[in-house]
C-alpha positions in Angstrom: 0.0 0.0 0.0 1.5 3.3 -1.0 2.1 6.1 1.1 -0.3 8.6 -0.5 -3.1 6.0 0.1 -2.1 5.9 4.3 -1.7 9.3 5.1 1.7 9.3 6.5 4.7 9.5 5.1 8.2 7.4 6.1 8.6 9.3 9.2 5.3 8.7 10.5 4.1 12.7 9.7 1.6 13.7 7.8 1.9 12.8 3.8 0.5 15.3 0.9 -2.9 13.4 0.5 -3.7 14.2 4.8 -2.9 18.1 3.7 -5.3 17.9 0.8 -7.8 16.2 3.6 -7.4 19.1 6.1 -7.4 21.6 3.4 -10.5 20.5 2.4 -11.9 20.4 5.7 -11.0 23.7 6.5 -12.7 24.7 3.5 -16.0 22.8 3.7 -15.8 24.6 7.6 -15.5 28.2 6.1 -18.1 27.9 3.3 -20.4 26.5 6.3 -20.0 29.7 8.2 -18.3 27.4 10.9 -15.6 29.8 12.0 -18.5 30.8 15.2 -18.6 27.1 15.7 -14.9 26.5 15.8 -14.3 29.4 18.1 -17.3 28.8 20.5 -16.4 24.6 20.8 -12.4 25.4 21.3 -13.1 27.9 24.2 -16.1 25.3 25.6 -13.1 23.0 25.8 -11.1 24.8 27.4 -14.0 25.3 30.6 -14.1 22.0 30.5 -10.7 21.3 30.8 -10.4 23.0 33.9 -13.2 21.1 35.5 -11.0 18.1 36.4 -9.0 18.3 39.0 -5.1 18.7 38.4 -4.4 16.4 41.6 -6.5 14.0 39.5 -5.2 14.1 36.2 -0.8 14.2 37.1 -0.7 10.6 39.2 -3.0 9.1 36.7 -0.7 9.9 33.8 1.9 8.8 35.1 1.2 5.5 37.2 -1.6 4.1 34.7 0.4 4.2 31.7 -0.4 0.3 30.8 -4.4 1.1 30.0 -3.2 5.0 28.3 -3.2 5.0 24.4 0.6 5.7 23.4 1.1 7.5 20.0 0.3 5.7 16.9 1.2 7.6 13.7 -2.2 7.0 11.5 -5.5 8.0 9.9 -8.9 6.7 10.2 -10.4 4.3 8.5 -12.5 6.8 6.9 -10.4 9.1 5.9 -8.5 6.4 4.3 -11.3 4.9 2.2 -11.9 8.5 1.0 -8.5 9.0 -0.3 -8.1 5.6 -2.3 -10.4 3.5 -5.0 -13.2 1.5 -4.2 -10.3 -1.8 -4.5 -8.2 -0.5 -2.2 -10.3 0.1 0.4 -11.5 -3.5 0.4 -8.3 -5.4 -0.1 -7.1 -3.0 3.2 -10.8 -4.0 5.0 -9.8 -7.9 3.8 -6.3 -7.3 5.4 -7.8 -6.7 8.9 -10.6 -9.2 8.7 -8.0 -11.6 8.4 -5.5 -10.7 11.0 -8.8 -10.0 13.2 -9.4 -13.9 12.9 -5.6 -15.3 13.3 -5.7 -13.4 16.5 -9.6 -14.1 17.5 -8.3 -16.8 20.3 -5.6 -14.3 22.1 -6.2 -13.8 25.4 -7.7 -10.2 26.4 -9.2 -9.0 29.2 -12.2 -7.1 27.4 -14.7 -9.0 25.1 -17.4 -7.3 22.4 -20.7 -8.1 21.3 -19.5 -10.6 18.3 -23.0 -10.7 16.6 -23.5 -7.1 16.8 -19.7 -6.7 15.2 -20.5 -8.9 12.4 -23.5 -7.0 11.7 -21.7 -4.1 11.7 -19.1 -5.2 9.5 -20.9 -6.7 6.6 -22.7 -3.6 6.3 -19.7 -1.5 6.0 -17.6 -4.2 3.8 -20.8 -4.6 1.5 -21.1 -1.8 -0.7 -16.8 -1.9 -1.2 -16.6 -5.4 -2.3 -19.4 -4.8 -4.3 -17.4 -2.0 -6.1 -13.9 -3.7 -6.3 -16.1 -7.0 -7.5 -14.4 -9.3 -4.4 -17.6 -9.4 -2.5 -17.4 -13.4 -2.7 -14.0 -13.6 -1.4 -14.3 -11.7 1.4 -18.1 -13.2 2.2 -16.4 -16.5 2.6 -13.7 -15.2 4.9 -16.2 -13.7 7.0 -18.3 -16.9 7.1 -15.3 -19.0 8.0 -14.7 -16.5 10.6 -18.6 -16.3 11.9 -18.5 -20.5 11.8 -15.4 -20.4 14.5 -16.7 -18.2 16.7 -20.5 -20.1 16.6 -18.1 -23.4 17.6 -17.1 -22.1 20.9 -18.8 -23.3 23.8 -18.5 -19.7 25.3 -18.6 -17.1 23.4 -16.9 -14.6 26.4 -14.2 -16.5 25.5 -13.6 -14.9 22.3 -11.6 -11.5 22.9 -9.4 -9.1 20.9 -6.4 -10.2 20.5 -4.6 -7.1 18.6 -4.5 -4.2 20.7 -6.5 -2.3 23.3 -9.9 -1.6 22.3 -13.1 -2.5 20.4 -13.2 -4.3 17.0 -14.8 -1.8 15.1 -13.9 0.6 12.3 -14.2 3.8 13.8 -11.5 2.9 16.5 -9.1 1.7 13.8 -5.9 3.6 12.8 -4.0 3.0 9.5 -0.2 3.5 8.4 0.8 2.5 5.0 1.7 -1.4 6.2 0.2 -1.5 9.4 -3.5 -0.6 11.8 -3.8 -0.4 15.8 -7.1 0.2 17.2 -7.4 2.9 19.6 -7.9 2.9 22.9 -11.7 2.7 23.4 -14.6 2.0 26.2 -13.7 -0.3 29.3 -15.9 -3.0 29.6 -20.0 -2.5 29.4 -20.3 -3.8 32.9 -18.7 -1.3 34.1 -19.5 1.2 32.6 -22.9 0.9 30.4 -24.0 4.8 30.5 -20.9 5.4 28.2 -22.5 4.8 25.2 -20.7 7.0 23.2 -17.0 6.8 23.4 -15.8 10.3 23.6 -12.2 9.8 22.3 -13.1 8.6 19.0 -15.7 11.0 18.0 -12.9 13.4 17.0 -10.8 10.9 15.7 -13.4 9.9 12.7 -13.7 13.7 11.9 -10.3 15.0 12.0 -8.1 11.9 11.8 -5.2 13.0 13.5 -5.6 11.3 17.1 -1.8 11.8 17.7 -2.3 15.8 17.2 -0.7 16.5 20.5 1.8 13.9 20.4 3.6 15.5 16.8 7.3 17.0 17.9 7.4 20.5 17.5 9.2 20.8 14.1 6.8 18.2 12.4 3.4 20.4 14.2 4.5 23.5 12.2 6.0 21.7 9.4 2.1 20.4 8.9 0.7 23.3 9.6 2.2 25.2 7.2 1.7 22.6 4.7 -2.0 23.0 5.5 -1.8 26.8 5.7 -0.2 26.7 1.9 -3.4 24.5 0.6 -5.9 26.7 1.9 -4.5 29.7 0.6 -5.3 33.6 1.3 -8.7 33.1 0.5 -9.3 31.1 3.9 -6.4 32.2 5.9 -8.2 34.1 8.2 -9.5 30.5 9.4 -6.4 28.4 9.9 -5.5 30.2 13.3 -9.1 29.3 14.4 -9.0 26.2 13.0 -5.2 25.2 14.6 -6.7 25.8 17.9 -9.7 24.1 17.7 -7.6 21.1 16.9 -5.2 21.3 19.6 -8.2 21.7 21.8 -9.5 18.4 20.4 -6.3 17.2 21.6 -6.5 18.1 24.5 -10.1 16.7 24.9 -8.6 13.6 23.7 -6.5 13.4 26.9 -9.2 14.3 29.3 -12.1 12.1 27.6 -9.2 8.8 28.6 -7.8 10.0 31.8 -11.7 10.5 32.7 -12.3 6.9 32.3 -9.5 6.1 34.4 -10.8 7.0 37.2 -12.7 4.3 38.2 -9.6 1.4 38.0 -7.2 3.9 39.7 -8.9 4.5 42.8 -11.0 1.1 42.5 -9.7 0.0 46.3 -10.9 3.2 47.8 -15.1 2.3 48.1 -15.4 6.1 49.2 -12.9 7.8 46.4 -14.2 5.1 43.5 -17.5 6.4 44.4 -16.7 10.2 44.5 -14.3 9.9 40.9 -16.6 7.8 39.4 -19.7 10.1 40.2 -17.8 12.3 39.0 -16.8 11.1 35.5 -19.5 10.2 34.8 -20.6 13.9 35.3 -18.1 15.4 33.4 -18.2 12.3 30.2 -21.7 13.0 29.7 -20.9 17.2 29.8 -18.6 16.3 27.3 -20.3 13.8 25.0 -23.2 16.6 24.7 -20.7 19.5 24.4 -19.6 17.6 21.2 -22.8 16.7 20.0 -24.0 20.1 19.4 -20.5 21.5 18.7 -20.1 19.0 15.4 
């Protein structure tokens, strides 16, 4: 798979065809009139931000580092299937069905709703197979894959044996050889309000999840790539639009160390109760914030 296709070039920044992406983004946001929106979501971020306490936030950053998402160069899968034919999409969605089922039986300590994933993915692999004319192929991988997990005697058995998170699209990550899935919702039983997972409903729209995590000569080196695109026309945007996306970052952060809170003070009955009172407070603030900001 080439470069241009991933979205990231060899040293894991951001190739030419992520610029165009953004570019046009920025564009479709300025012809909207969305310059009010960008401003008034990146300064509701920022009061919500400060709602958690720092006290909170520093010890689980650093002690709780084996549940926090590291940084994974990557696009969506979205974005991905924008920027590439109809074939390549599919042969990249064949690609991770595949590996999906050589690592079905690894051991994991968080299981998903199989059924509902397979429902979920045939809808979304129908209409590119049916395009790049490999429907049948891929059907009978999927079948294969369906028939092993109906042969367990338990299904709660069956876990995700990649990475950290659930087995769907919208938590998936691509590089031009490679996918991780991001970090996404602890288990249901613990927490079944969280519906929506707040970390990954910027992820699918922007793409860049490691925003934050770029060095500081890479950051401007993208950003005045994207600034280039746009040109004078829609200049007056890109400052807007650069800090609405490092506030997205920032939300990023907060949205995970939010659902921490629960496993680090777990042993504490009084503190588990008061944190996770709490974030669920604040997740639900933020899920809503979103909703209407988007």
């Amino acid at each position: 798979m080439s470069h241009v296709c991933s979205g990231v070039d060899e040293r894991g920044g951001i190739s030419g065809s992520s610029i165009e992406f953004l570019g046009r983004t920025v564009r479709k946001t300025a012809r909207s009139g969305g310059e009010e929106k960008l401003l008034a979501q990146a300064e509701h971020m920022k009061r919500l931000a400060q709602k958690l306490p720092g006290h909170v936030l520093k010890p689980i950053k650093t002690d709780s580092c084996g549940y926090s998402m590291e940084y994974f160069p990557g696009i969506s899968l979205d974005v991905f299937c924008t920027m590439c034919s109809p074939y390549a999409a599919f042969q990249r969605l064949s690609e991770i069905v595949t590996l999906m089922h050589d690592n079905l039986y690894a051991k994991h300590n968080e299981s998903y709703d199989i059924y509902a994933y397979f429902d979920y993915l045939n809808k979304r692999l129908e209409s590119y197979g049916r395009l790049a004319g490999g429907a049948s192929e891929l059907n009978a991988r999927l079948q294969d894959l369906r028939a092993c997990l109906n042969g367990k005697t338990a299904l709660e058995h069956c876990r995700a044996g990649l990475v950290h998170g659930d087995l769907t699209f919208e938590n998936i990550l691509l590089t031009a050889d490679s996918f991780v899935l991001i970090d996404s919702n602890p288990s249901p039983s613990y927490f079944a309000p969280w519906a929506l997972d707040v970390g990954k409903i910027r992820q699918s729209v922007f793409s860049f999840y490691e925003r934050s995590k770029y060095s500081g000569a890479q950051s401007r080196e993208a950003l005045e790539k994207v600034y280039l695109y746009i040109g004078e026309r829609f200049s007056r945007l890109f400052p807007v639009w650069s800090e609405a996306l490092d506030q997205q970052s920032r939300f990023f952060e907060i949205s995970h160390y939010i659902r921490l809170l629960d496993y680090k003070y777990r042993t504490s009955p009084k503190l588990s109760k008061y944190y996770y009172d709490l974030s669920l407070r604040l997740t639900d603030e933020l899920v809503r914030s979103m909703r209407v900001a988007s």
